[in-house]
matplotlib code that plots the C-alpha trace (Angstrom):
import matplotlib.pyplot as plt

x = [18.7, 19.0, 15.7, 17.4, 18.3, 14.3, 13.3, 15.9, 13.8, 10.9, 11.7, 13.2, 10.3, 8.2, 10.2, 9.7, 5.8, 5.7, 8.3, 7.9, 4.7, 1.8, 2.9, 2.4, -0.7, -2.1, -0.8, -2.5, -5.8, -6.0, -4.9, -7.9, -10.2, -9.7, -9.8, -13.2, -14.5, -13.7, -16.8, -17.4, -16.3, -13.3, -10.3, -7.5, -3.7, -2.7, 0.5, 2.4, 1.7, -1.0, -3.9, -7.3, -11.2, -12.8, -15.7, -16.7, -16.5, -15.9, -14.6, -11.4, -10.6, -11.8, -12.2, -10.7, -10.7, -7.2, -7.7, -10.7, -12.4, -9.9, -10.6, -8.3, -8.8, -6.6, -6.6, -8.2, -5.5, -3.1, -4.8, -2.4, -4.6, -7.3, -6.4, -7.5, -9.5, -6.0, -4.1, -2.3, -2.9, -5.0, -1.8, 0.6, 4.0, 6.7, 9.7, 12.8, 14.6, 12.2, 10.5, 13.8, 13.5]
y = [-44.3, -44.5, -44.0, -40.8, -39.7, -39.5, -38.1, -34.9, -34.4, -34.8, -32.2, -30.2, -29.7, -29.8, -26.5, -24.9, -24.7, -23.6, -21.0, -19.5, -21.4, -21.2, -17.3, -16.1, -18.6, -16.2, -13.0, -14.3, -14.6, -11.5, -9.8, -11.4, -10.5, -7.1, -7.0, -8.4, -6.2, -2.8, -0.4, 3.1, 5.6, 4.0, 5.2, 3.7, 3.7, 1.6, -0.5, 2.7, 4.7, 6.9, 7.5, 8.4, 7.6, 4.9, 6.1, 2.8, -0.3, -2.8, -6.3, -5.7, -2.3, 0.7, 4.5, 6.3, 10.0, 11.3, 15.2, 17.0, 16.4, 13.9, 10.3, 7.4, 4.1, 1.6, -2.3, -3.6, -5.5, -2.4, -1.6, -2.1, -1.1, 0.1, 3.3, 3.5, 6.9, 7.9, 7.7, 4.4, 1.3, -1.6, -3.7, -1.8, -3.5, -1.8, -0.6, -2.8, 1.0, 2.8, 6.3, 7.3, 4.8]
z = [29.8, 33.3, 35.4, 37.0, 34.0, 33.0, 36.5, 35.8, 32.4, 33.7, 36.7, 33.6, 31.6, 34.6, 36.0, 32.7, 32.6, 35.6, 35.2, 31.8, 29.9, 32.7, 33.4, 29.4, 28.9, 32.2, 30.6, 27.2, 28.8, 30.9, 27.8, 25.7, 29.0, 28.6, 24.4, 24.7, 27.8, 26.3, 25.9, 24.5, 27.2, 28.3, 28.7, 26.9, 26.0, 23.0, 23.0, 20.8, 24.4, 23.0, 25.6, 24.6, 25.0, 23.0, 20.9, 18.4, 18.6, 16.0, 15.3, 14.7, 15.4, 17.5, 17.4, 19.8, 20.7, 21.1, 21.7, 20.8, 17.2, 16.5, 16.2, 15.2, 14.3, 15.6, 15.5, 18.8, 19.5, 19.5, 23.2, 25.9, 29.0, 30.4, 32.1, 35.6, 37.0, 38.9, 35.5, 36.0, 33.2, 35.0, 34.4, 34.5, 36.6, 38.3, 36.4, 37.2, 37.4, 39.5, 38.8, 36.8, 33.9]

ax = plt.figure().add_subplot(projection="3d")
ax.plot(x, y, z, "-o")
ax.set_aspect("equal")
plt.show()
């Protein structure tokens, strides 16, 4: 194998951390961040879209408060966001279609 040859891989693989393996290791961590940072009063929508306010904490799941007098439990990992005061998930991105969808 040629010494170029090892130089294109090398840019290759190179290219490919930077592009797709550092941005979802980032992702992974924010994402753990935010599992381990939630607290009882906070206002959260789960990855199925359902918004409602956390009222236990345990482990591996949490209560939250999705209308009045009702309460379901739902795996802590199944939280997508915290929900901002103005109504918008703390990491929520821009739609690739706009408002429309």
């Amino acid at each position: 194998m040629s010494g170029a040859a090892v130089l294109v891989i090398v840019v290759a693989f190179g290219f490919l951390y930077l592009v797709l393996l550092r941005p979802q290791k980032r992702r992974q961590v924010a994402s753990q961040q935010m599992l381990e940072s939630l607290e009882v009063g906070d206002e959260v929508v789960t990855a199925g879209g359902i918004f409602g306010t956390i009222t236990a904490l345990d482990e591996d799941e949490v209560r939250v408060e999705i209308a009045p007098e009702l309460q379901v439990r739902v795996a802590r990992r199944a939280i997508g966001a915290v929900v901002t005061p103005h109504g918008e998930p703390d990491d929520a991105e821009p739609t690739p279609f706009g408002d429309d969808g």
